[in-house]
C-alpha positions in Angstrom: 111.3 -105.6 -62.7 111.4 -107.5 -65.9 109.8 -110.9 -66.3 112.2 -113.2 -67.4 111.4 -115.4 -70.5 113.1 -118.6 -72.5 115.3 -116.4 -74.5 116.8 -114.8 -71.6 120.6 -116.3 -70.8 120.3 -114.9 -67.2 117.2 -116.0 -65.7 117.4 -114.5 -62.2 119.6 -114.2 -59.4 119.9 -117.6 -56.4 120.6 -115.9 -52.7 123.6 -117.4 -51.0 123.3 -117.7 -47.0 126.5 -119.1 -44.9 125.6 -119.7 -41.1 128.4 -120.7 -39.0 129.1 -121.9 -35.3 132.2 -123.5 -34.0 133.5 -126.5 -35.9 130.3 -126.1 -38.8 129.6 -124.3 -41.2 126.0 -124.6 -42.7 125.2 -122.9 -46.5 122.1 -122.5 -48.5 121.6 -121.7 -52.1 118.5 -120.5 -53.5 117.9 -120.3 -57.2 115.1 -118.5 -58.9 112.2 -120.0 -61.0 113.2 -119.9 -64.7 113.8 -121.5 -68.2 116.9 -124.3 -68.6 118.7 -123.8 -71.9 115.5 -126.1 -73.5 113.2 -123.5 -72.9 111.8 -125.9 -69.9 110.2 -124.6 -66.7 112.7 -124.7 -63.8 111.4 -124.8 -60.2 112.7 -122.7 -57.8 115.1 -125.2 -55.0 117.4 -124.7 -52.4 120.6 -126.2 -52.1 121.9 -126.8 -48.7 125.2 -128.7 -46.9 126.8 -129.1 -43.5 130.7 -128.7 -43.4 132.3 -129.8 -40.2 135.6 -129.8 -39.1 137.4 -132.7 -40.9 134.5 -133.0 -43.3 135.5 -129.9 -45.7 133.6 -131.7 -49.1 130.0 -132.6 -48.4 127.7 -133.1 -51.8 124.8 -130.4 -51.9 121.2 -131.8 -50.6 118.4 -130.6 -52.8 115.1 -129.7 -51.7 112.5 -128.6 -54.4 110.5 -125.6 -53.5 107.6 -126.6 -56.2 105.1 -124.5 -58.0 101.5 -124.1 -58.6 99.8 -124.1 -61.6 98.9 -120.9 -61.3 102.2 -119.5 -61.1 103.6 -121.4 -64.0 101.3 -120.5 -66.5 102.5 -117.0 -65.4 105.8 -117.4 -65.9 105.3 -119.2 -69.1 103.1 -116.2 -70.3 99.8 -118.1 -70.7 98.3 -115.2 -68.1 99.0 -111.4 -68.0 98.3 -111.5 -64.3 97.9 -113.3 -61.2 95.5 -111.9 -58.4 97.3 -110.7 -55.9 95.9 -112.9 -53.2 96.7 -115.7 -54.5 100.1 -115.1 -55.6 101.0 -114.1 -51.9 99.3 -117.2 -50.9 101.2 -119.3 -52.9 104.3 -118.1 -52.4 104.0 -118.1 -48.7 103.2 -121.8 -49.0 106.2 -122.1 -50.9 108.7 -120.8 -48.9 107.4 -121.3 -45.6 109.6 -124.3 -45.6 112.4 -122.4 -46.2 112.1 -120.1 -43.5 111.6 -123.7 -41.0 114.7 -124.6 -42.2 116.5 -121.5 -41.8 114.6 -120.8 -38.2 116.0 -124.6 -37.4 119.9 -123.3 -38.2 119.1 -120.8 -35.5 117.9 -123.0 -32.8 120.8 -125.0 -33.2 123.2 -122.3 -32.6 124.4 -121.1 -36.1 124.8 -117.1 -36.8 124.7 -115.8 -40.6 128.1 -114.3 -41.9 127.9 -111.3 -43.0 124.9 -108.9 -42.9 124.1 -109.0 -46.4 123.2 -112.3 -48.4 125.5 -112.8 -51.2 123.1 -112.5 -54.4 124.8 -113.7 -57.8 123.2 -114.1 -61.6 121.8 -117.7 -62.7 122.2 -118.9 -65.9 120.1 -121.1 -68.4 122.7 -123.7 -68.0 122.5 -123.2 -64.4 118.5 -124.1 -64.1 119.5 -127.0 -66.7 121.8 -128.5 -63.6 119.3 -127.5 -61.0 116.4 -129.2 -63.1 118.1 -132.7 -62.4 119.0 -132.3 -58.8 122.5 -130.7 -59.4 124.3 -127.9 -58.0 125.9 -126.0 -60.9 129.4 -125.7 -60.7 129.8 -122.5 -62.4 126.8 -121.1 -60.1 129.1 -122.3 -57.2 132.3 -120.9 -58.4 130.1 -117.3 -59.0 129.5 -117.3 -55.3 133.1 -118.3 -54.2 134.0 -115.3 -55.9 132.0 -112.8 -54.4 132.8 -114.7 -51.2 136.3 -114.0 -51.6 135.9 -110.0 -53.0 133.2 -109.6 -49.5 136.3 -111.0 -47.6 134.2 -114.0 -46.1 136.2 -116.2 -43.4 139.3 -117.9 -45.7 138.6 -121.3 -44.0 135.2 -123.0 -44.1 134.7 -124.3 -40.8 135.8 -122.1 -37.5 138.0 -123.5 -35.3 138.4 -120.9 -32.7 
């Protein structure tokens, strides 16, 4: 796989997961580490909301992934390689959070829709957005569009 660099418009691909149960609907966006449009370093961070019946707009909660030294000088190309130990180390670390929050939808009763995660390309402009805490809208309206051609439920919350 190619590393991506600053000149690169698409930096990576986020991971889109929708977990439902009756009367909520709980969705998680991933994005990848990257370059904004400035040629800054852009954490990984998931996006996540809660839509309940009667609640159908909910704003996006952020929560950063981080990074390690390590793995930012790699991205930024300061070092050719990263021991292999300690990349699996840190990214275990990083997204063992992840996984709580994801093991947590489960205990509460939610089931993912669909089989496969819906995976869709990320932008510069995109990280710029995710840099300050925002979810990008034209990431978003990416992944209602693959939602739509996968044929994912019509309404966002189920009622039956």
């Amino acid at each position: 796989m190619k590393k991506v660099t600053r000149d690169d418009k698409v930096q990576g691909v986020a991971l889109y997961l929708e977990f439902r149960k009756l009367y909520s609907t709980y969705q998680v966006i991933i994005t990848p580490d990257g370059f904004d449009d400035k040629g800054k370093i852009v954490d990984a961070v998931m996006f996540s909301r809660t839509i309940s019946s009667g609640v159908t707009k909910r704003k996006w909660r952020t929560r950063h992934i981080g990074s390690t030294n390590t793995l930012q000088s790699h991205l930024e190309g300061l070092t050719e390689s990263v021991n292999q130990d300690e990349l699996t180390s840190a990214l275990s670390s990083r997204f063992s959070r992840i996984g709580s929050y994801l093991n947590q939808a489960g205990n509460y009763g939610y089931t993912l829709v669909k089989e496969t995660p819906i995976y869709v390309e990320v932008s510069q402009s995109d990280l710029a957005s995710v840099r300050v805490g925002v979810m990008p809208a034209k990431l978003w309206t990416r992944i209602k569009s693959v939602r739509n051609v996968l044929d994912f439920p019509d309404t966002l919350v189920n009622e039956k």
